[in-house]
Structure formats: structure tokens, C-alpha cells
C-alpha positions as CSV (number, residue, x, y, z in Angstrom):
1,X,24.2,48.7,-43.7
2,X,26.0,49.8,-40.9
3,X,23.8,51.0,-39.0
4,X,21.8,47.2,-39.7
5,X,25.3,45.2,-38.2
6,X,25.8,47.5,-35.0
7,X,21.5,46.8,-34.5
8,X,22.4,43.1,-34.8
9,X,25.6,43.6,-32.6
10,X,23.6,45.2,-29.8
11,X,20.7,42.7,-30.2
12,X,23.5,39.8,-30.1
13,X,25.0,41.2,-26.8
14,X,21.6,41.6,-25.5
15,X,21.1,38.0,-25.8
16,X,24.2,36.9,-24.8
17,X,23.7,38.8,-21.6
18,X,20.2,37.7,-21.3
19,X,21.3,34.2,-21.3
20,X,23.9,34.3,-19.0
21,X,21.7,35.9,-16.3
22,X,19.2,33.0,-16.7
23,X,21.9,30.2,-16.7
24,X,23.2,32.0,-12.8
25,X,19.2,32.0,-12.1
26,X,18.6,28.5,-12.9
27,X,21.9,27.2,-11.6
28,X,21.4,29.3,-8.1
29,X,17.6,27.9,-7.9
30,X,19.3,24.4,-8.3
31,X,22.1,24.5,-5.6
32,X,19.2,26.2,-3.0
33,X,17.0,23.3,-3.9
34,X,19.9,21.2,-3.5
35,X,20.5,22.0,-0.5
36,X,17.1,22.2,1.2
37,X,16.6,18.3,0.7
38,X,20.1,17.8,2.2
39,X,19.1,19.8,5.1
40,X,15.8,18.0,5.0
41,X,17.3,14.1,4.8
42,X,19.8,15.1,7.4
43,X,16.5,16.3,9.6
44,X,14.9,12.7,8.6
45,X,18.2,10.9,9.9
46,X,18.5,12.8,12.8
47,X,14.6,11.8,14.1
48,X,15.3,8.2,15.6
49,X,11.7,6.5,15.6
50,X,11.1,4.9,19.2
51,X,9.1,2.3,18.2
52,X,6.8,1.3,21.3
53,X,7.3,2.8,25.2
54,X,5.3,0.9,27.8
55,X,4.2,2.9,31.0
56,X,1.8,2.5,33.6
57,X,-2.1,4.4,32.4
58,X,-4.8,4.2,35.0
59,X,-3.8,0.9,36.8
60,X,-2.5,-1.2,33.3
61,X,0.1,-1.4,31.2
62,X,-0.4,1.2,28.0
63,X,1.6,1.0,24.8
64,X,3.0,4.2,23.2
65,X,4.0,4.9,19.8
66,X,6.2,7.7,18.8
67,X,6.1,10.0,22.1
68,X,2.5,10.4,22.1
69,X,1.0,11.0,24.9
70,X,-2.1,9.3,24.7
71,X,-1.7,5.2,24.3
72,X,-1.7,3.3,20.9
73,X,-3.2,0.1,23.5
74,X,-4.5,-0.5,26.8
75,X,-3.3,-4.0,28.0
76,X,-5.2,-6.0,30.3
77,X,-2.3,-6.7,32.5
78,X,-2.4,-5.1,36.1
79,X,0.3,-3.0,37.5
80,X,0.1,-3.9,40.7
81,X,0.2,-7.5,40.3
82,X,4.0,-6.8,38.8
83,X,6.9,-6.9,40.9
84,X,8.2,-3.5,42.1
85,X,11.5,-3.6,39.8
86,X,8.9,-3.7,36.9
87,X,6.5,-0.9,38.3
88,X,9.4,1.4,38.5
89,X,10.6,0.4,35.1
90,X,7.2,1.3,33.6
91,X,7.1,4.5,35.1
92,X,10.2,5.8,33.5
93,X,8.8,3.6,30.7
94,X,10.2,0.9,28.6
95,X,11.2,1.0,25.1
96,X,11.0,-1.8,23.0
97,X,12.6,-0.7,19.1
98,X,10.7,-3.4,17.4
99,X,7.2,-5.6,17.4
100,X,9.5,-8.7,18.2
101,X,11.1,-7.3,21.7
102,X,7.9,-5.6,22.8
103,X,6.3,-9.4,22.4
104,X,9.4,-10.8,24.2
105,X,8.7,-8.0,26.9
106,X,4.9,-9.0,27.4
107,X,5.4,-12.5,26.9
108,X,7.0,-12.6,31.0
109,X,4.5,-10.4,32.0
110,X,1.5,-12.3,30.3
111,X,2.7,-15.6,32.0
């Protein structure tokens, strides 16, 4: 009978052991997870869209999305035909943050 009770003892502390070790795992597991999408929503917060540059492309006026380097759009507006404030403004490029400013923007250019 003893010998039954220290069997069950051992077995009980085996368990007990065995679950403590799996609550640390699960618990550790939880806080790197944790902190992976904290690092990844502060990465997401950090990355300002730009909405839409416009720069001069072969002779026009080009619309960029997102830093690309190749354009979203091709205007049909001339660069030469603008005054020189505006070509040296489209060289460094213009941002517009939104559809509404870029169409303000345009809408002097377009006449």
C-alpha cells in the first residue's frame, strides 16, 4: 500500500511539474506574440502614406503613388507651357496627401 501512495505521489509531482512548465511555455509564446504585433503596428504607424507626388516624365506632368518610380498617370498637360516657379516645383515634385488637393493642384494648371 505504500509503495501504491509514494507511486501516486511521484506521478502527482510529475504532473504538477509537467503543468507548470506548459503554463511558462504558453504564457512566454503569448507575451513574444504580444509583442511582435506591437512592434508590427508601431512599424504600420510609423510608414506615412504619401498619397500622390507630381513630377515632370518625358515632357508632362506624371502622377506618383507611394514612391514608385514609374507613374500611376501620364497627364496631358505640358511642362514647358508652365511657368518656371512650377517646373522647379515639379522637379522636386509636389505632394498632394489626398484626391481633393491633387484636383485643386491640376485644376490651375488645367485652366
Amino acid at each position: 500500500m505504500e509503495s501504491v501512495r509514494l507511486q501516486i505521489g511521484i506521478l502527482l509531482t510529475a504532473m504538477t511539474i509537467s503543468a507548470v512548465i506548459i503554463l511558462c511555455s504558453a504564457g512566454k509564446s503569448l507575451e513574444q506574440q504580444k509583442s511582435y504585433a506591437i512592434e508590427q503596428a508601431s512599424a504600420f504607424a510609423e510608414k506615412e502614406p504619401i498619397g500622390f507626388v507630381l513630377k515632370t516624365y518625358e515632357g508632362k506632368i506624371a502622377l506618383f503613388r507611394e514612391n514608385n518610380e514609374k507613374p500611376y498617370q501620364i497627364l496631358d498637360i505640358e511642362v514647358y507651357l508652365l511657368p518656371d516657379a512650377d517646373r522647379e516645383l515639379l522637379e522636386q515634385g509636389i505632394v498632394a496627401e489626398s484626391e481633393e488637393e491633387l484636383k485643386k493642384i491640376l485644376e490651375d494648371w488645367e485652366g
